[in-house]
C-alpha positions as CSV (number, residue, x, y, z in Angstrom):
1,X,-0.8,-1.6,-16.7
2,X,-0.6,-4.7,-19.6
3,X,-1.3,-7.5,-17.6
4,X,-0.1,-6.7,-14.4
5,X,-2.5,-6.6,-11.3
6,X,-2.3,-4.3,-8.2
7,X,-2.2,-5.9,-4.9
8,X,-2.9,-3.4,-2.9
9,X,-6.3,-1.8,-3.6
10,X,-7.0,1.5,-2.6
11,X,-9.3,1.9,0.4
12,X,-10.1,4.0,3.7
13,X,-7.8,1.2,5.5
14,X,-4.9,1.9,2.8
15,X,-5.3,5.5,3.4
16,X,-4.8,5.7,6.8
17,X,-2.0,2.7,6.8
18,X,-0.2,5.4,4.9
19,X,-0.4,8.5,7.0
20,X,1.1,5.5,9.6
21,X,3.8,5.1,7.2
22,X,4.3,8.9,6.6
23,X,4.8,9.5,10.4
24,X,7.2,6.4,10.6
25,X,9.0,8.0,7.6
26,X,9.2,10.9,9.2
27,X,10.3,9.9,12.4
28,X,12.9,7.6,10.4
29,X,14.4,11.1,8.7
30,X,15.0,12.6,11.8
31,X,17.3,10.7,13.0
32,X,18.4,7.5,11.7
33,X,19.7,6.3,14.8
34,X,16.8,6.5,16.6
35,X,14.5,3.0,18.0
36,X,15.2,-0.1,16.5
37,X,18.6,1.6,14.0
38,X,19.8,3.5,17.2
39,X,19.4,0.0,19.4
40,X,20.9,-2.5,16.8
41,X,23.8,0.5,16.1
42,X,24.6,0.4,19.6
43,X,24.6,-3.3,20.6
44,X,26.5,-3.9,17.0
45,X,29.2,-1.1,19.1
46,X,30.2,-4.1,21.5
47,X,31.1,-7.6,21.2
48,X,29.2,-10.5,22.0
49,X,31.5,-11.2,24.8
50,X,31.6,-8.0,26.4
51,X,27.8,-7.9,26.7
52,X,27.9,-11.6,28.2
53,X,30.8,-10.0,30.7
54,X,28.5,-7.1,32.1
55,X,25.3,-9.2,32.2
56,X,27.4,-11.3,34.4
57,X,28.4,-8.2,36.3
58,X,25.4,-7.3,36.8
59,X,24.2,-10.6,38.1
60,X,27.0,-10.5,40.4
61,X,26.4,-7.0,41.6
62,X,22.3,-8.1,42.2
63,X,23.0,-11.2,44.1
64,X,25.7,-9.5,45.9
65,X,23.0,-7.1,47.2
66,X,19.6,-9.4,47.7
67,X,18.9,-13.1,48.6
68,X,19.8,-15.8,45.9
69,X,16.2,-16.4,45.4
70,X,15.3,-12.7,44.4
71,X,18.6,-12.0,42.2
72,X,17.3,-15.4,39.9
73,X,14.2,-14.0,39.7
74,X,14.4,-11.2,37.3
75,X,16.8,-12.9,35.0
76,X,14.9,-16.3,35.3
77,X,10.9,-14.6,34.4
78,X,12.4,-13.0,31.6
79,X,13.8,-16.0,30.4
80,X,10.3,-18.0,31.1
81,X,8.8,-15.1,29.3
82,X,10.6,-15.0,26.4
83,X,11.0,-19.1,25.8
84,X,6.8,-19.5,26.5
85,X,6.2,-16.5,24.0
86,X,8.0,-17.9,21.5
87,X,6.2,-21.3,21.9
88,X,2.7,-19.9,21.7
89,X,3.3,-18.0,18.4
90,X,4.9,-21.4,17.1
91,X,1.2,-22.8,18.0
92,X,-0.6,-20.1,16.6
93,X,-1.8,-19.9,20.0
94,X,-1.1,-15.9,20.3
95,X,-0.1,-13.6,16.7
96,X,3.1,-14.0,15.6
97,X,4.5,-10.1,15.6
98,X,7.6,-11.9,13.6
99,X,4.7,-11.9,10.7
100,X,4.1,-8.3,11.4
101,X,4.6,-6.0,8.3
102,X,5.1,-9.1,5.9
103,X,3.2,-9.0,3.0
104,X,2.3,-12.8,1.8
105,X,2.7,-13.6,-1.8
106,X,5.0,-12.9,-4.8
107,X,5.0,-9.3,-5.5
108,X,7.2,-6.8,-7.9
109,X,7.6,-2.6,-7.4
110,X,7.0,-0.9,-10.8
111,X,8.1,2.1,-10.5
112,X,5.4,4.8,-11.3
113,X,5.7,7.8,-13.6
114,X,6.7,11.4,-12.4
115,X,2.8,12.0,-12.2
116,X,1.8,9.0,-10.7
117,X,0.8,7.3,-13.6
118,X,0.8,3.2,-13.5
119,X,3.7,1.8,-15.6
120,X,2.6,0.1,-18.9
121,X,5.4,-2.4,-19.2
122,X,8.0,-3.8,-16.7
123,X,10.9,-1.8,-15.1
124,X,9.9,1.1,-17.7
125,X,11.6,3.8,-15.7
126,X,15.1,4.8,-15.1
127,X,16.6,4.1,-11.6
128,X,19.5,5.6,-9.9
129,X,20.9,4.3,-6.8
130,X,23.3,5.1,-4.3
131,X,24.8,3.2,-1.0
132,X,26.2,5.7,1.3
133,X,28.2,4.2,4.3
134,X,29.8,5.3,7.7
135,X,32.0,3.1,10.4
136,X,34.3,4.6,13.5
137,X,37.6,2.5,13.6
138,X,38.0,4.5,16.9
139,X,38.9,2.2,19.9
140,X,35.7,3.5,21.8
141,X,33.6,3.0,18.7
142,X,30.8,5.1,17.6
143,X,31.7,7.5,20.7
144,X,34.8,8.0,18.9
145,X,35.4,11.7,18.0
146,X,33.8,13.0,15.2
147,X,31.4,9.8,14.4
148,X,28.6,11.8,15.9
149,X,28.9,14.7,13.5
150,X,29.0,12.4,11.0
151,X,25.7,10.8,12.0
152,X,24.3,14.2,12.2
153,X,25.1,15.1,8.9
154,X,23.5,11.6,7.3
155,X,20.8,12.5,9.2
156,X,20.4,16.0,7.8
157,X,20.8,15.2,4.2
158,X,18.1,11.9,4.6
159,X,15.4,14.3,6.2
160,X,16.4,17.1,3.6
161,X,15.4,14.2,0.8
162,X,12.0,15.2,2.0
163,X,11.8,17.7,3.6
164,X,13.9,20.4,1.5
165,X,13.7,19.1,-2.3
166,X,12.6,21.6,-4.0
167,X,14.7,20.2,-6.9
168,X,15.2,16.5,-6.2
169,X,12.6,15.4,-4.6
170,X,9.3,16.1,-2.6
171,X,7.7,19.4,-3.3
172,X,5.1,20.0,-0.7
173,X,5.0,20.9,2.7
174,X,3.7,17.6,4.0
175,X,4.2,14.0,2.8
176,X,2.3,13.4,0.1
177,X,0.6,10.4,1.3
178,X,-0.9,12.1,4.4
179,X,-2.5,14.4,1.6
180,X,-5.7,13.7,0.2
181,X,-5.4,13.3,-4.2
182,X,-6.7,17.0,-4.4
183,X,-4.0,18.5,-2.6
184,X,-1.0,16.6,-4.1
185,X,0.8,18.9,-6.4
186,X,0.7,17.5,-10.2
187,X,4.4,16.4,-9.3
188,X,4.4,14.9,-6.3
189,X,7.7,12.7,-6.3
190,X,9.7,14.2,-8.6
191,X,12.9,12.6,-8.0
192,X,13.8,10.6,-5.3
193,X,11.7,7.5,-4.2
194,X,13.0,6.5,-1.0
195,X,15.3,5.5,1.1
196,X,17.0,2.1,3.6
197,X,19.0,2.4,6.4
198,X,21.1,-1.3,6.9
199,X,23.8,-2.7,9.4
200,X,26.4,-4.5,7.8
201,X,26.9,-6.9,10.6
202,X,29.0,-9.3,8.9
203,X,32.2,-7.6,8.3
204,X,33.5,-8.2,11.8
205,X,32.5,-8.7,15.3
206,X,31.4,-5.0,16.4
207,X,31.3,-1.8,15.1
208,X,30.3,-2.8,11.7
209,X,29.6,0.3,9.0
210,X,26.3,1.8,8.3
211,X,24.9,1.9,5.2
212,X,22.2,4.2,3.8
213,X,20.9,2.9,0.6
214,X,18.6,5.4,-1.5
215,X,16.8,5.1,-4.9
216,X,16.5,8.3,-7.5
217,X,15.0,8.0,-10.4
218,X,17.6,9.5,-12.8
219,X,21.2,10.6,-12.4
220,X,20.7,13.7,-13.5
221,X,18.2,13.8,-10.4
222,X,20.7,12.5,-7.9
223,X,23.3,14.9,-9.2
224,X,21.2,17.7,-8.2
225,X,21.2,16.5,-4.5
226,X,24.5,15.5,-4.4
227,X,25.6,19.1,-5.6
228,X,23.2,20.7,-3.2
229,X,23.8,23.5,-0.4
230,X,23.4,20.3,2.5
231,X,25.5,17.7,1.1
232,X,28.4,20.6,0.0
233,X,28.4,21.7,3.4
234,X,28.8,17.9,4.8
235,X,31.7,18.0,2.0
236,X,33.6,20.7,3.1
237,X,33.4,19.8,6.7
238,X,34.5,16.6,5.5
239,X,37.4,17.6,4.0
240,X,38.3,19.5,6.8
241,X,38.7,16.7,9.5
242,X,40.2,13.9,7.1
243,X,43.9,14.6,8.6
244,X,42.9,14.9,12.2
245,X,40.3,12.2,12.1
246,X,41.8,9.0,10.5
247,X,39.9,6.8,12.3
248,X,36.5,8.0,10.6
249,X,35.4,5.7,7.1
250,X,32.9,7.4,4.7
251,X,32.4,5.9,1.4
252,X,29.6,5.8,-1.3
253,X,28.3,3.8,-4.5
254,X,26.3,4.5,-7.5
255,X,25.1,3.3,-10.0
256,X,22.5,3.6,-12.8
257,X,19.9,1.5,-14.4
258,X,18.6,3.0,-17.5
259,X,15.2,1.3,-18.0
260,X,14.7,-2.8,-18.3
261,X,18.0,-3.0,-16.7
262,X,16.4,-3.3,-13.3
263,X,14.3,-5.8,-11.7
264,X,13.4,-7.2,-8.3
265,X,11.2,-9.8,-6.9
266,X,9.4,-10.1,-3.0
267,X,8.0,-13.1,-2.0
268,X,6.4,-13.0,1.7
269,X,8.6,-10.1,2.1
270,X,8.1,-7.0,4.4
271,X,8.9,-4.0,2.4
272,X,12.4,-3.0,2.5
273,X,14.7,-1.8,-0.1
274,X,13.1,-0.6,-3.4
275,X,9.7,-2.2,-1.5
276,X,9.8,0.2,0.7
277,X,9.5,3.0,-1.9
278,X,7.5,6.3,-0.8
279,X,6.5,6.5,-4.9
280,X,2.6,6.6,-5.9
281,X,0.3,5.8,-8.1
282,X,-2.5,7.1,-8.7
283,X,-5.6,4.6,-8.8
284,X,-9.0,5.9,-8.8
285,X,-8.1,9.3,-7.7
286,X,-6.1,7.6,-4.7
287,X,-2.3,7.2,-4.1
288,X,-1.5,3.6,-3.4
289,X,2.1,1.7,-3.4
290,X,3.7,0.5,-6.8
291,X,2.9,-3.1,-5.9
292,X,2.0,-5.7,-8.1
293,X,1.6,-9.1,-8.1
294,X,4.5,-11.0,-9.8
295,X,3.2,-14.8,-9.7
296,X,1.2,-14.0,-13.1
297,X,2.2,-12.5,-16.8
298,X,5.1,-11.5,-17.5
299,X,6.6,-10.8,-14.4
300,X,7.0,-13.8,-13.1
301,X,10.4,-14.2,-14.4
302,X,13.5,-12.4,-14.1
303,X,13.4,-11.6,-18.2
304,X,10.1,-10.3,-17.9
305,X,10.9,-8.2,-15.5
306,X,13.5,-7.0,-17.3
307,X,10.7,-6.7,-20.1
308,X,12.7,-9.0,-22.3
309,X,9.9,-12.2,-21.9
310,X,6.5,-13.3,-21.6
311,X,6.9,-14.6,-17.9
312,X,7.1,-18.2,-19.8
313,X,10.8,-18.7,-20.1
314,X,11.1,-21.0,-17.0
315,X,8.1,-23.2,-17.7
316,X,10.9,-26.2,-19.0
317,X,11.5,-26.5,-14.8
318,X,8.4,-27.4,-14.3
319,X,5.8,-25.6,-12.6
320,X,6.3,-23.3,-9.8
């Protein structure tokens, strides 16, 4: 790979971090609003205010029914829990599960070739991408009608990424990285390299939109599942509710990086976005993650990584 160097180095411990990350992946694809997406989705449906009001309720309704001194208590432990917690992992005194997942250090994804060969020079690949997003203007939110057949259909066509690709994406029965190398077929991500599932939690108080954010490696390959049975169907039922469901915002983006017109750059990062990419490589007859380390050669600047530079082009700031 020129002069860049893995980070991750295959080994029994890899391995079976992977088959962790293949289950989580394919929890993740059965439904996207499920654990921590389904929690954040549903406190994001409610202001801040309204969950202040019914935790006051609630306190009301407890002290209403028990002695002063056993309503506090469950509110004031949890408290005490959570503030002494949080001090301890500030000492170092107990693991910090903040940390968990992060991955110290200044890393880059390179994405691999079709058949898991390592890249020879930076961002060498084409890269599609596409932001799909959903948000209920109903009054009650995400139990407004029709929101949840919406969810159900994201849902649907996420999983089908994996699970049904014959053309666009995975083509085995199982995901690949719960295989051993034997039993990976000679194309074992084809087309589409994974996928993100974000809150956009800025754009007003509650009910902010969703936004599914998924990488393809070609147009031509994201065209195919665009134009596939799943996603047609979701289409048509689409276009059938539009007039009786106003309240109901879909929209997508795309766009396309033909090859050095992409970069990125992690540093201490967990691995989210284009990080978080279910692509191989094939390392000593194993299947390891796309990472490299990016404080070294050429990609440690942003030209580099476009594989436009030597990784020298910021050494007049001084070192880093």
């Amino acid at each position: 790979m020129m002069d860049f160097r893995r980070i991750v180095v295959p080994s029994s411990d890899f391995r079976s971090q992977s088959q962790q990350d293949a289950r989580k992946v394919t929890q993740h694809t059965e439904s996207l609003f499920t654990g921590a997406m389904s929690a954040q989705i549903f406190r994001d449906n409610f202001k801040l205010t309204t969950w202040l009001a019914l935790g006051a309720f609630v306190q009301a309704l407890i002290s209403f029914l028990l002695s002063p001194i056993y309503a506090a208590a469950p509110v004031s432990l949890l408290i005490a829990y959570r503030f002494i917690r949080a001090i301890l992992m500030h000492k170092g005194i107990i693991h910090n599960s903040q940390m968990d997942g992060v991955l110290m250090g200044k890393f880059s994804v390179q994405v691999p070739s079709k058949d898991g060969a390592p890249p020879k020079q930076a961002s060498e690949q084409d890269l599609a991408v596409i932001i799909l997003a959903a948000r209920s203007n109903h009054a009650l939110g995400i139990f407004g009608p029709g929101y949840r057949d919406v969810s159900n259909y994201i849902n649907a066509m996420v999983a089908d990424l994996w699970d049904n690709a014959d053309g666009y994406g995975c083509k085995c029965s199982a995901h690949p990285s719960t295989l051993p190398f034997s039993e990976h077929p000679a194309e074992a991500w084809i087309a589409v390299l994974g996928q993100t599932t974000w809150v956009a939690a800025n754009e007003r108080y509650s009910n902010n939109q969703v936004m599914v954010l998924c990488y393809f490696r070609s147009m031509e390959d994201l065209n195919s599942y665009a134009h596939g049975p799943l996603h047609r169907k979701a289409w048509a039922w689409w276009n059938g509710i539009t007039a009786t469901h106003p309240h109901i915002s879909i929209m997508h983006e795309v766009y396309n990086a033909p090859r050095n017109h992409w970069e990125n750059i992690f540093i201490n990062n967990h691995l989210t976005g284009i990080a978080g990419t279910q692509a191989t490589v094939n390392v000593d007859n194993h299947r390891v993650r796309p990472l490299v380390d990016a404080s070294r050669g050429s990609l440690r600047t942003q030209m580099g990584r476009f594989c436009r530079g030597d990784g020298k082009e910021n050494e007049v700031y001084g070192p880093e």
